[in-house]
C-alpha positions as CSV (number, residue, x, y, z in Angstrom):
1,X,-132.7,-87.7,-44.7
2,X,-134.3,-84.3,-44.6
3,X,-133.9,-81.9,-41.4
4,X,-137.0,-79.7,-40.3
5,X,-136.8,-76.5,-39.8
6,X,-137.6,-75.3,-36.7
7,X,-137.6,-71.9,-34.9
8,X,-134.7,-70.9,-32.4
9,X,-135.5,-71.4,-28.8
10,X,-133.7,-71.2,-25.7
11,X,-133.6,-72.8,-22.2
12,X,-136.2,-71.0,-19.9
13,X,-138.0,-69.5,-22.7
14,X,-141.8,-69.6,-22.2
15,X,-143.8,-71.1,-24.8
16,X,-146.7,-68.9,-25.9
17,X,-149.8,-71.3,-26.7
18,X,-152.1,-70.2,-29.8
19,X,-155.8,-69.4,-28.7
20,X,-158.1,-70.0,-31.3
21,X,-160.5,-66.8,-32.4
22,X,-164.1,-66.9,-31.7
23,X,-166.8,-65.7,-34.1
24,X,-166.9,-62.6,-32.1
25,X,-163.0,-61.9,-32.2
26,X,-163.3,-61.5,-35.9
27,X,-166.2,-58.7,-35.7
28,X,-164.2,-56.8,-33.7
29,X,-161.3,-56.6,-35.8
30,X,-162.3,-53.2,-37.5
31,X,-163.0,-51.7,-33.8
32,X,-159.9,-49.9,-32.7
33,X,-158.1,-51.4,-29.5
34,X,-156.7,-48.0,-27.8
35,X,-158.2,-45.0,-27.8
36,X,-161.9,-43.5,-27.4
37,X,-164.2,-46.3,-28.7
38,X,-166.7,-48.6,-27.7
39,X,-164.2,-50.8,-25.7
40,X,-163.6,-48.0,-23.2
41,X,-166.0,-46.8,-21.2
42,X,-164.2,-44.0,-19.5
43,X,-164.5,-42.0,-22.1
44,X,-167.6,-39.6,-22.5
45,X,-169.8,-39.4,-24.6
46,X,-168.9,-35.8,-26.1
47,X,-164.8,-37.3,-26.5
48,X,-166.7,-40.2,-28.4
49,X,-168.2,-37.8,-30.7
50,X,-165.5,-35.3,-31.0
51,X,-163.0,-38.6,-32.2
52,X,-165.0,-39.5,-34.9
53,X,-165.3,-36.2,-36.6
54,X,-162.3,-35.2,-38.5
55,X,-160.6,-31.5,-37.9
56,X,-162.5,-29.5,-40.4
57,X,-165.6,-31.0,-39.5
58,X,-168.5,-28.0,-38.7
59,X,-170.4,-28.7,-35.3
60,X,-172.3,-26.8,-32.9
61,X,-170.8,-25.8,-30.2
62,X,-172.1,-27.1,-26.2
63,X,-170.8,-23.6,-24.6
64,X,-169.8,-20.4,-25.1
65,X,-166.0,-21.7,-24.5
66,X,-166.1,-24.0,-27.4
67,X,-166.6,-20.9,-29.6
68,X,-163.4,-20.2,-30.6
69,X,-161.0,-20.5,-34.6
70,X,-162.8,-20.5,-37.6
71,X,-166.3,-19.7,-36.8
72,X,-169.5,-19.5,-39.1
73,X,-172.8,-17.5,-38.0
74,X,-175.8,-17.7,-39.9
75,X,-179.2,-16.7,-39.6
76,X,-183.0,-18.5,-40.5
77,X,-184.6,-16.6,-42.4
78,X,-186.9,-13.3,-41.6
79,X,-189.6,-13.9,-44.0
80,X,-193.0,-16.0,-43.1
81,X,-193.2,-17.6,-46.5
82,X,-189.2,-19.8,-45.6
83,X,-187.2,-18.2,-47.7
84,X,-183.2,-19.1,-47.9
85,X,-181.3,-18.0,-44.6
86,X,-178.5,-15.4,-44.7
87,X,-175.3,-15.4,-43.3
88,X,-172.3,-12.7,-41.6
89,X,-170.0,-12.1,-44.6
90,X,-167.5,-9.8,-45.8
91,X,-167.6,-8.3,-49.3
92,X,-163.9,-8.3,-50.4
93,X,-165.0,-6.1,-53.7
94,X,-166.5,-3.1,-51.7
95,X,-164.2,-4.0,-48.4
96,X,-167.3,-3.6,-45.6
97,X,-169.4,-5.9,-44.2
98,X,-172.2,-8.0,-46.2
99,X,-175.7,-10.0,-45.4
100,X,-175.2,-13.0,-48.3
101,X,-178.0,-15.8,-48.6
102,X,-177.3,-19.2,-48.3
103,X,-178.6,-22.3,-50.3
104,X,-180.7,-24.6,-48.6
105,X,-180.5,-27.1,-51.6
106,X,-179.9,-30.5,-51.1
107,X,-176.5,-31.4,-53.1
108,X,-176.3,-35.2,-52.2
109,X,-180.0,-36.0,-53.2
110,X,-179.9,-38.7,-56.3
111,X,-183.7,-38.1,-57.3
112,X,-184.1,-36.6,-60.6
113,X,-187.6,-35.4,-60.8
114,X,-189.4,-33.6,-58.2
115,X,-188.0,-31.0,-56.3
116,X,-185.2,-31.4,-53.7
117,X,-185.8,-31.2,-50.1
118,X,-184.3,-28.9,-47.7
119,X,-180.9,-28.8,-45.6
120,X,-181.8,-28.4,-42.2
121,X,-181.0,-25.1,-40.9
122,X,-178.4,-27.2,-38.3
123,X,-176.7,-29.0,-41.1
124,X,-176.0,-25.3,-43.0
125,X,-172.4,-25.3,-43.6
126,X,-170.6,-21.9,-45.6
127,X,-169.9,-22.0,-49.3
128,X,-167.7,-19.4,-49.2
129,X,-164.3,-18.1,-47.7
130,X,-165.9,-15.1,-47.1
131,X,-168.4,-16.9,-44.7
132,X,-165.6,-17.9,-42.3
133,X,-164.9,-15.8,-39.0
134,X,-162.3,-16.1,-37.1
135,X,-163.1,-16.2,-33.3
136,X,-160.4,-15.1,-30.6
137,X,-161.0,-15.3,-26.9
138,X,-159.3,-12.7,-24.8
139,X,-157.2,-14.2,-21.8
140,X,-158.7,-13.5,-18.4
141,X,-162.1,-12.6,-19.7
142,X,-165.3,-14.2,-21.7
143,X,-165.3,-12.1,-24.1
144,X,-164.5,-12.6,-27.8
145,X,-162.7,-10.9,-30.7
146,X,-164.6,-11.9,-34.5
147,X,-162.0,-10.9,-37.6
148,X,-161.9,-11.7,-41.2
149,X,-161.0,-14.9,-42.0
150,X,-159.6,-13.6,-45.1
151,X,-157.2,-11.2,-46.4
152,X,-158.5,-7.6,-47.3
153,X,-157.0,-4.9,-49.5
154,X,-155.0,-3.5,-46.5
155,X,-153.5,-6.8,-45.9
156,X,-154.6,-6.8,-42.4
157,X,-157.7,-8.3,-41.0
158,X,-161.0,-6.5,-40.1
159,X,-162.6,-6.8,-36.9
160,X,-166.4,-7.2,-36.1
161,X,-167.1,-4.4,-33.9
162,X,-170.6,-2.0,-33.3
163,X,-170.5,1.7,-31.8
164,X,-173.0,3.5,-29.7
165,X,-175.8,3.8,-32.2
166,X,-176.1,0.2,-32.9
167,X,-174.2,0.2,-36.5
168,X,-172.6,-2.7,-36.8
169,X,-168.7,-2.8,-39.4
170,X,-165.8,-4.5,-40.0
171,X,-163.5,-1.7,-41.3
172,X,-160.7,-1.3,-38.0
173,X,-158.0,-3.3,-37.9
174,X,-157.5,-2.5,-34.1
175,X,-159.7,-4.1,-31.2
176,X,-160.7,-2.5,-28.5
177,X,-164.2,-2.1,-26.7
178,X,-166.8,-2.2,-29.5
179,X,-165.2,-5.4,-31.2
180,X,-165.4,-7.3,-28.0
181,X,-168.5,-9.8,-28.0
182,X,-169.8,-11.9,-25.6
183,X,-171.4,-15.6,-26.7
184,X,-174.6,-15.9,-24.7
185,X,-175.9,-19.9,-25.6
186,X,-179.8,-20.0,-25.4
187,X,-180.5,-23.2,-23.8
188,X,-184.2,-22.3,-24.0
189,X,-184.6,-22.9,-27.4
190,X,-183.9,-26.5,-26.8
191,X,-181.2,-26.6,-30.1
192,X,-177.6,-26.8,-29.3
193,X,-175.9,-24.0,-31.1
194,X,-178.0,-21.3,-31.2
195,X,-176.4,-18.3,-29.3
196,X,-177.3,-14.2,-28.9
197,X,-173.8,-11.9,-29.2
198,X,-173.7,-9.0,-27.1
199,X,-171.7,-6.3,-27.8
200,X,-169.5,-5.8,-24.3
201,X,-169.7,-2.1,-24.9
202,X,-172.7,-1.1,-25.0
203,X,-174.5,-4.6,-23.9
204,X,-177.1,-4.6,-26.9
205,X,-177.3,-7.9,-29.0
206,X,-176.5,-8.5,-32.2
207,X,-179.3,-9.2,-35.0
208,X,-180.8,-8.5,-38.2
209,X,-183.1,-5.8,-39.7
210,X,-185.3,-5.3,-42.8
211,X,-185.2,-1.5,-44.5
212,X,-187.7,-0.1,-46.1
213,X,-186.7,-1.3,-49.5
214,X,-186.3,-5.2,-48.4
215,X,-182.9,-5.2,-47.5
216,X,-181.1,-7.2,-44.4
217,X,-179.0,-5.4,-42.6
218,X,-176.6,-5.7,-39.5
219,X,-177.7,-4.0,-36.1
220,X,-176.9,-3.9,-32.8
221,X,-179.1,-1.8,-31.1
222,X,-181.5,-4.8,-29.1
223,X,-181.7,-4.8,-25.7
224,X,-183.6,-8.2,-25.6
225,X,-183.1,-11.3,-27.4
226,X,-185.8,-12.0,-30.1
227,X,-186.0,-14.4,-33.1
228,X,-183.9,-11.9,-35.6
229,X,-180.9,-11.8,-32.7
230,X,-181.1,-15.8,-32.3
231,X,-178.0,-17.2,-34.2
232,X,-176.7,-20.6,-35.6
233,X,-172.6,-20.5,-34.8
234,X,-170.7,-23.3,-35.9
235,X,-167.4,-23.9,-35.5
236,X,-164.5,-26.4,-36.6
237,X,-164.3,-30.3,-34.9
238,X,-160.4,-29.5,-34.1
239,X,-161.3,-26.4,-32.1
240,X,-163.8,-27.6,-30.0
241,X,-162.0,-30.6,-28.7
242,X,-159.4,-28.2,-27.9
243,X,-161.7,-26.4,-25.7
244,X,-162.8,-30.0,-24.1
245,X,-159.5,-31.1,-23.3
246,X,-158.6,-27.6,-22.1
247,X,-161.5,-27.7,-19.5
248,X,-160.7,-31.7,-18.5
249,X,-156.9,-30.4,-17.7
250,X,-158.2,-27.3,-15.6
251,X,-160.7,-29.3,-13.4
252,X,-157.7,-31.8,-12.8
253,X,-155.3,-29.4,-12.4
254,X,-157.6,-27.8,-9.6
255,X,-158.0,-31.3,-8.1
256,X,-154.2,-32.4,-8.3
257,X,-152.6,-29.4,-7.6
258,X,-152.3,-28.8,-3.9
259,X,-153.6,-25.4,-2.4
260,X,-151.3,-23.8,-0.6
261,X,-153.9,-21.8,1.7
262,X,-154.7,-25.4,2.9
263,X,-151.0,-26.5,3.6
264,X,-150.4,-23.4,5.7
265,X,-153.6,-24.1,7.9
266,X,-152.7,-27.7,8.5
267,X,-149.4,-26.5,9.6
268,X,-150.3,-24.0,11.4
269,X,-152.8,-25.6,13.1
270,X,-151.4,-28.5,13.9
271,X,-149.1,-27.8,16.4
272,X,-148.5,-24.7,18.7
273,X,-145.0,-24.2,17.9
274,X,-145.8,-24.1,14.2
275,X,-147.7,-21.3,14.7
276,X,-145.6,-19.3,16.5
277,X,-142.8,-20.0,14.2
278,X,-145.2,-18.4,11.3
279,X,-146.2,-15.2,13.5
280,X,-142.2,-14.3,14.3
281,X,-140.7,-15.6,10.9
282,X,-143.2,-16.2,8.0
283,X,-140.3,-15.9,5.8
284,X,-138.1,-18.2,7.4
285,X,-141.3,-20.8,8.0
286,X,-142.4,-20.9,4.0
287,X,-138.8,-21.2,3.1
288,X,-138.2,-24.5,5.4
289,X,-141.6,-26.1,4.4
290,X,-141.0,-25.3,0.2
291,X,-137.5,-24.9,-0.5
292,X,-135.0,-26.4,2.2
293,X,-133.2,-29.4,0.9
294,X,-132.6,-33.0,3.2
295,X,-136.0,-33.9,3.3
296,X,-137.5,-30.5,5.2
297,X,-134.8,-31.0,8.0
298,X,-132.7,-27.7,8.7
299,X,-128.9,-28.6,9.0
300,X,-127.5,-26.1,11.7
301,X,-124.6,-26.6,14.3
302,X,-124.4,-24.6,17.7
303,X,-122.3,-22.4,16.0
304,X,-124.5,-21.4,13.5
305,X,-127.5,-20.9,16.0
306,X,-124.9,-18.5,18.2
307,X,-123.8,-16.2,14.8
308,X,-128.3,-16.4,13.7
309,X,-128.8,-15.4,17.2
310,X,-125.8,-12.4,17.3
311,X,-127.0,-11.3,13.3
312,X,-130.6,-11.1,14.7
313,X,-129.4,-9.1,17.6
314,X,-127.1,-6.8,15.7
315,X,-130.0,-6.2,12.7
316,X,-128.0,-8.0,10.3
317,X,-130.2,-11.7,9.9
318,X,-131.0,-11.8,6.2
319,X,-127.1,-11.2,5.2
320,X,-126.2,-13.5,7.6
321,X,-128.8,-16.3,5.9
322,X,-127.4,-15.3,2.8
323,X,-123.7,-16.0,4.0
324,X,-124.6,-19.5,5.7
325,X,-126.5,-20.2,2.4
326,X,-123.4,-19.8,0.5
327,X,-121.5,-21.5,2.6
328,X,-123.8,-24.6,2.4
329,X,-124.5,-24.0,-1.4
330,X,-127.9,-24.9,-0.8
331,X,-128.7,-22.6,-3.7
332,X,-126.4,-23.6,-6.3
333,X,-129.3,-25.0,-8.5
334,X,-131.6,-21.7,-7.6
């Protein structure tokens, strides 16, 4: 006689019946269940994007706030005929700033014969280290700080900075005015990630110039934005959902967080003992409404009334509070 097997139950256990999987279960195996993906629609369409793309992924930024870590600014080219587009580098033999060209060769192409077709000039990504900026935003202001991305002979990095004339160089290691640049998207030219830098010193914008002898060359002495001060800025995947979710948790901070210019209306205006209590005791009033304990409710005896009332009289009511405070050890947590 053989004995079966079975698994361990209980009394009062539910019993979990099997559901059989449809064709359409099956397909969406490969989708992911949590998360941003196709199965929620609360997320946007810019958190759908940013999920998919991994960390060192190079995008175009939306705004001038998603411009911020490792940061790559290139140029189309100045010639009529198309010729390759150049780039913001930094020449670690001669330790100043460079123009370099970019190839617009297409790598991945598997055709053998005939000539290979062009990179877009929105798919350009650098082929260099020394193609890579770093972008720092200053706290309390729009402006931006571009360094090196890569170590120099001093050891220190070099920031991105024009003087008075227009010359543009990367050879201080200190910010202050003339490094400070401020990311001005063009949403006329109808192409996300084109942007004009102005220097925040002396407000001209950033762009490219041709000497005599054919050479590009860094200025800065534009007062409007023309097609040599139009840039292509890219930066890294990572960074710019940083600056999403940054700007998601201000807006609901601003909608969460309760503004106190609004709580002191309401209870002012809503009753006229309230608002006398504010005019003869502000101090007193804020301290009930934000940091009395039991609920709001004030704990006093006739006796402490008489000695508030006698300390008030005699000029002596804040050591007084202080005394009945201590007594109470209301503040032992403060």
């Amino acid at each position: 006689m053989s004995v079966r097997a079975t698994k361990l139950s209980f009394k009062g256990d539910k019993t979990s019946h099997k559901r059989k999987r449809k064709h359409r279960d099956l397909e969406d195996d490969d989708a992911p269940r949590a998360g941003p993906g196709i199965h929620n629609p609360t997320y946007s369409l810019q958190s759908l994007t940013c999920a998919a793309e991994d960390d060192d992924t190079w995008v175009l930024p939306s705004t001038a706030l998603e411009v911020r870590g490792p940061t790559f600014m290139y140029h189309a080219s100045l010639s009529d005929d198309g010729g390759a587009p150049v780039c913001i580098s930094y020449d670690t033999g001669r330790s100043k700033l460079a123009v370099a060209q970019l190839s617009t060769d297409n790598d991945n192409d598997d055709d053998e014969g005939g000539e290979r077709p062009r990179v877009k000039e929105s798919d350009i990504v650098p082929s260099a280290v020394q193609h890579v900026w770093v972008s720092t935003r200053i706290a309390g202001s729009e402006t931006v700080t571009i360094r090196t991305g890569i170590t120099t002979s001093s050891g220190a990095p070099k920031f991105l900075g024009a003087d008075a004339h227009g010359l543009v160089s990367a050879d201080r290691e200190a910010r202050g005015s003339q490094e400070e640049w401020n990311v001005v998207p063009l949403a006329e030219s109808g192409a996300t990630g084109m942007c004009a830098l102005q220097n925040a010193a002396s407000g001209k914008y950033l762009g490219l110039d041709e000497t005599a002898g054919g050479q590009i060359v860094l200025r800065a002495d534009s007062e409007i934005v023309g097609f040599a001060e139009r840039w292509w800025i890219k930066v890294q995947s990572k960074y710019r959902r940083e600056a999403h979710e940054e700007k998601k948790r201000a807006e609901r901070t601003e909608v969460e967080e309760p503004v106190r210019g609004e709580v002191e209306s309401k209870c002012v205006t809503s009753s006229p003992v309230l608002r006398s209590r504010l005019i003869s005791s502000p101090a007193t009033f804020f301290s009930k409404i934000y940091q009395a304990w039991g609920a709001g409710r004030s704990i006093v005896s006739r006796d402490d009334g008489r000695e508030l009332k006698k300390a008030r009289h005699d000029g002596r009511l804040q050591e007084a509070l202080l005394d009945r405070r201590a007594k109470l050890k209301s503040d032992r947590f403060c």
